[in-house]
C-alpha positions as CSV (number, residue, x, y, z in Angstrom):
1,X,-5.7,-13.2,10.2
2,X,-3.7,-12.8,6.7
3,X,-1.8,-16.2,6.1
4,X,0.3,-15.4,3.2
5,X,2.5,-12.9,1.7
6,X,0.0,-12.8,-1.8
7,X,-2.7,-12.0,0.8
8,X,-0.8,-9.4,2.9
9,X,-0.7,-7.2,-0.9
10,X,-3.6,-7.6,-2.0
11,X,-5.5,-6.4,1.7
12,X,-3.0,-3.3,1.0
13,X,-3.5,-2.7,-2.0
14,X,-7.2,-3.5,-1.8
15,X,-7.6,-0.5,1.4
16,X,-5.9,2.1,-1.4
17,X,-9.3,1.9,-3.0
18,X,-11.2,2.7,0.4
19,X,-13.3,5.8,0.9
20,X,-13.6,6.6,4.4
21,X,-10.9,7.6,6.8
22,X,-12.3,4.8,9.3
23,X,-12.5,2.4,6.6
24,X,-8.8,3.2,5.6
25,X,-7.7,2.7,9.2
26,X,-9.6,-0.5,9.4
27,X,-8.1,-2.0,6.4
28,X,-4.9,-0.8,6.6
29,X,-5.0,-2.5,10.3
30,X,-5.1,-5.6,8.9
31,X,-1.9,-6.0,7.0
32,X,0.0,-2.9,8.4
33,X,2.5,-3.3,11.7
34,X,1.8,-0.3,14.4
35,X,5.3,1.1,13.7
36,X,5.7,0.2,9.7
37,X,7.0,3.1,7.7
38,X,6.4,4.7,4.2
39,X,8.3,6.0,1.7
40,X,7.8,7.5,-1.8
41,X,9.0,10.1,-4.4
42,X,6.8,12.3,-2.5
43,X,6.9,11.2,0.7
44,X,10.0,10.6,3.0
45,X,8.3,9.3,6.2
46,X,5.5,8.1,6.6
47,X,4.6,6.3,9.8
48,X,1.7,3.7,11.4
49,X,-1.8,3.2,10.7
50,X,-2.6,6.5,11.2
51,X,0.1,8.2,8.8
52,X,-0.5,5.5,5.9
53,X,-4.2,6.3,6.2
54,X,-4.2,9.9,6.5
55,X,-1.9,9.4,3.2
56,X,-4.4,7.4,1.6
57,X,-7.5,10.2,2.7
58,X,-5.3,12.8,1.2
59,X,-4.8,11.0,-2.0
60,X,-8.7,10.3,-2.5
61,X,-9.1,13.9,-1.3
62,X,-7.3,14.9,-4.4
63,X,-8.2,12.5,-7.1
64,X,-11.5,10.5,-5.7
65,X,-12.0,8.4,-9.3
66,X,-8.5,6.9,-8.9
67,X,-8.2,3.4,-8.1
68,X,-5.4,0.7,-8.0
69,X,-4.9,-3.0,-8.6
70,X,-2.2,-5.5,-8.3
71,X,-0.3,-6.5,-11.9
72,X,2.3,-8.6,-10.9
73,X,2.0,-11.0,-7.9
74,X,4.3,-10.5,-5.2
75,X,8.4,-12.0,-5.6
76,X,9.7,-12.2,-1.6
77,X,12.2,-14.0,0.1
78,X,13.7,-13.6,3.5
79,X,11.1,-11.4,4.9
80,X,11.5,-8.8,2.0
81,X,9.8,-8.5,-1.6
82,X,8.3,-6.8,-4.7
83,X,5.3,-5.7,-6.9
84,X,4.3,-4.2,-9.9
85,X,1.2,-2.3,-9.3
86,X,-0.9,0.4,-11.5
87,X,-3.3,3.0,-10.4
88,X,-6.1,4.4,-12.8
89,X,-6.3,7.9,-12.9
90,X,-8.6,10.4,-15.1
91,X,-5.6,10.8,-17.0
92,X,-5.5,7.3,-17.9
93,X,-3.0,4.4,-16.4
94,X,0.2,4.5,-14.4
95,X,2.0,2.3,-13.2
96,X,4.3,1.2,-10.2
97,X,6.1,-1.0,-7.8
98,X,6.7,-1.5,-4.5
99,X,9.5,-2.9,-2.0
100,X,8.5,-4.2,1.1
101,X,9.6,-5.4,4.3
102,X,7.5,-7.5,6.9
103,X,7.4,-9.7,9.6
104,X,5.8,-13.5,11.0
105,X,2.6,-11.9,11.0
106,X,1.7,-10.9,7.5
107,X,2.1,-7.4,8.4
108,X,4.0,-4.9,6.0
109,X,7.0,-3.0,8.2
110,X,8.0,-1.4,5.9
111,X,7.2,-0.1,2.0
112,X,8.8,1.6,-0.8
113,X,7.0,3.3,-3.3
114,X,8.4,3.9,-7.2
115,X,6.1,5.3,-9.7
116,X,6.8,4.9,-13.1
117,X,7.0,7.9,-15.7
């Protein structure tokens, strides 16, 4: 059971660098509500367990090296917050952040991804 916001981020962050479908899902289960939703530059919907982890399969799929890690802890209030983030990539660093939304359980219900240029 995740007992903090910090916590809820890292577990989501942490199942980006998965490398199984079923481990995705697994992960992604743990600080991801049933019905959350996705969003990036790339991406207008994605939904659930299932869509952020077929996103994720994809994503390895194209570029298995990459990783990502937290860089800036989260900043929430009110059940909503932010992150600065940075993925390594064979082309070197880039880096991000995220809004999200989530609710009395520590899950996410909802995240925005920016990627910086």
């Amino acid at each position: 059971m995740i007992t903090s916001v910090e916590e809820m981020i890292e577990r989501y962050v942490s199942a980006w660098n998965e490398q199984s479908l079923a481990a995705y899902k697994t992960a992604f289960a743990e600080c991801w509500a049933p019905e959350a939703l996705y969003t990036d530059p790339n991406f207008e919907l994605i939904k659930g367990v299932d869509g952020i982890s077929g996103l994720a399969q994809k994503s390895l799929e194209m570029i298995p090296s990459r990783t990502f890690k937290i860089l800036t802890q989260p900043d929430y209030h009110h059940h909503v917050g932010r992150y600065n983030w940075q993925g390594q990539f064979p082309e070197g660093a880039r880096d991000g952040f995220d809004y999200f939304e989530f609710n009395d359980k520590f899950q996410i219900t909802r995240l925005v991804s920016f990627f910086n240029l």
